[in-house]
Residue, then its C-alpha position, 0 to 999 in steps of 0.5 A: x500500500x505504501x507504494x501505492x501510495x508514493x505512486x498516487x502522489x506521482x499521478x497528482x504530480x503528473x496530472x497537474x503538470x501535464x494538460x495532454x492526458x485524457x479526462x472526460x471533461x474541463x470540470x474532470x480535469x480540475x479535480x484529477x489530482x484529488x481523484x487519484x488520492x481518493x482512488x485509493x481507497x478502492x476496496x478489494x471487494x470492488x477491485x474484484x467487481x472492476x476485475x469481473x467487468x474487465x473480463x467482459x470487455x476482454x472475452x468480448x474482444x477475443x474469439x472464445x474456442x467452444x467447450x468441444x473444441x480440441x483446445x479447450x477439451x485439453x485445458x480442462x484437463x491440465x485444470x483438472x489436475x489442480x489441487x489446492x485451488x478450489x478458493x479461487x473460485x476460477x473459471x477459464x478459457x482459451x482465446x483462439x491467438x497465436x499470441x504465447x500468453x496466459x493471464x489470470x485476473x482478480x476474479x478467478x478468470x483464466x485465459x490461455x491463448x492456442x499459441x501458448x498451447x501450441x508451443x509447449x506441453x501439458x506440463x509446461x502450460x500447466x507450470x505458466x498457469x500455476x505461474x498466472x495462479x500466483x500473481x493472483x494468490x500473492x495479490x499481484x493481480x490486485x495491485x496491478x489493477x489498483x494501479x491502473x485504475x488509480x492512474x486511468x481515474x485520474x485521467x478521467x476525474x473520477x474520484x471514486x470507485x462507483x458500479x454505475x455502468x456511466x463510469x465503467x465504460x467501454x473507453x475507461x475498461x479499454x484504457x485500464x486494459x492498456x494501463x495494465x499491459x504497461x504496467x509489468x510485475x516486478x522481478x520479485x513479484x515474478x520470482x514469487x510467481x515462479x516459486x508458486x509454480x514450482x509448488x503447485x507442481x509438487x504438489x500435483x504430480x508435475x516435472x517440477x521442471x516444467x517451469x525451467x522447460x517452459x521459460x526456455x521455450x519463451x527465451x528461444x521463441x524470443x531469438x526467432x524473428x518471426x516469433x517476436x510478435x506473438x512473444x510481444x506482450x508475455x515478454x514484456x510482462x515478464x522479465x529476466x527470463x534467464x535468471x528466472x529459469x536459472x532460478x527454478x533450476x536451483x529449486x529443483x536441484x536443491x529440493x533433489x530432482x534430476x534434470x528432464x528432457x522438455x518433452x518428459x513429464x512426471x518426473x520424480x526425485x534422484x532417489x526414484x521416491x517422491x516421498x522420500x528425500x533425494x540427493x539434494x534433500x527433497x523439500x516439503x513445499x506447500x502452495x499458501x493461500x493468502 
């Protein structure tokens, strides 16, 4: 909150100094230094309800694949895999995109885009949404959208957070969403992210190397040219792609798991026991629900 804090006195800085940004009206205007402020004081309750109209926007500008489709026959069955998670009160779908991206949102929402599915195994899509799942248990997500919604309020002049369908409009849920998109998570945030997916696949029976697998197929998708559009957005969102797998990598070896191939899943610690403690001492690891 306290970062939040010292950003909501940057957006007063920026709104009084800068005529060029968007505000709905010259009266709006005048009170976007105080609208900023007072969008502080955002409730997660309401964080959760802008998070829900957002995804409305969202689903209604990508094309949803049917629940007989192949794509999404497959997903439900890497969701079905999760334990654990039953709080979060999830729902999920896959956009039809070439993009490599998932993404999930402060209402349990979950989108995995067919480029993402194309380009890595069960295994590995599962490691990337257990990684979304993390930006969402350690409140990543919500403070994500506070941010944007403090800075795309100001722009607009409103003070507060209100349900009314005239402040939640399409125009102010379009700038939220590219509000969003700039705003990357921090390294740390990232890193947490990656140790919740480690878990996660601990804990359900996942190569815990898939999250190491998955993270290089991001860097070598990265050095293709033809790749670069897809990896646009998942890549600028998620930094230090190679230290984050070097990371994972020192997690699975000090929790004693041996190295898989990309395309092996299931993977078991060195001593061949998943209960057991391998040569690295396996580690007992649990996912916290916060």
């Amino acid at each position: 909150m306290k970062k939040l804090a010292i950003f909501g006195a940057l957006v007063v800085m920026m709104m009084t100094s800068c005529s060029s940004l968007k505000v709905v009206d010259q009266n709006a205007a005048a009170n976007a230094g105080v609208a900023a402020l007072q969008a502080l004081t955002i409730s997660d309750a309401q964080i959760k309800q802008l998070c829900s109209q957002y995804m409305v926007e969202s689903d209604g500008q990508n094309t949803i694949l049917p629940a007989d489709n192949s794509y999404m026959q497959r997903l439900d069955r890497i969701m079905a895999r999760f334990k654990n998670i039953k709080d979060l009160n999830l729902n999920y779908k896959v956009y039809q995109s070439n993009q490599v991206n998932a993404f999930a949102s402060g209402d349990g929402s979950v989108r995995v885009y067919t480029g993402l599915m194309d380009a890595m195994n069960d295994d590995q899509v599962f490691a990337v949404i257990g990684h979304e799942l993390g930006h969402l248990i350690n409140k990543d997500v919500r403070d994500a959208y506070r941010a944007a919604y403090l800075m795309v309020a100001a722009r607009y002049g409103i003070a507060a957070y209100s349900q009314t369908a005239g402040v939640i409009s399409q125009g102010f849920l379009g700038d939220l969403g590219q509000q969003l998109a700039q705003n990357a998570y921090s390294r740390r945030q990232e890193t947490q992210a990656d140790e919740t997916a480690f878990q996660f696949c601990i804990q359900n029976g996942v190569d815990p190397y898939a999250m190491y697998h998955a993270l290089n197929v991001l860097i070598s998708l990265s050095g293709s040219n033809s790749s670069q559009g897809k990896l646009a957005e998942l890549m600028s969102t998620h930094p230090d792609t190679q230290k984050r797998a070097a990371h994972v990598k020192e997690m699975c070896e000090a929790a004693g798991y041996t190295m898989t191939s990309p395309n092996t899943s299931g993977a078991k610690p060195s001593n061949g026991n998943s209960g057991g403690s391998g040569s690295g001492g396996k580690k007992k690891v649990t996912v916290k629900m916060n």
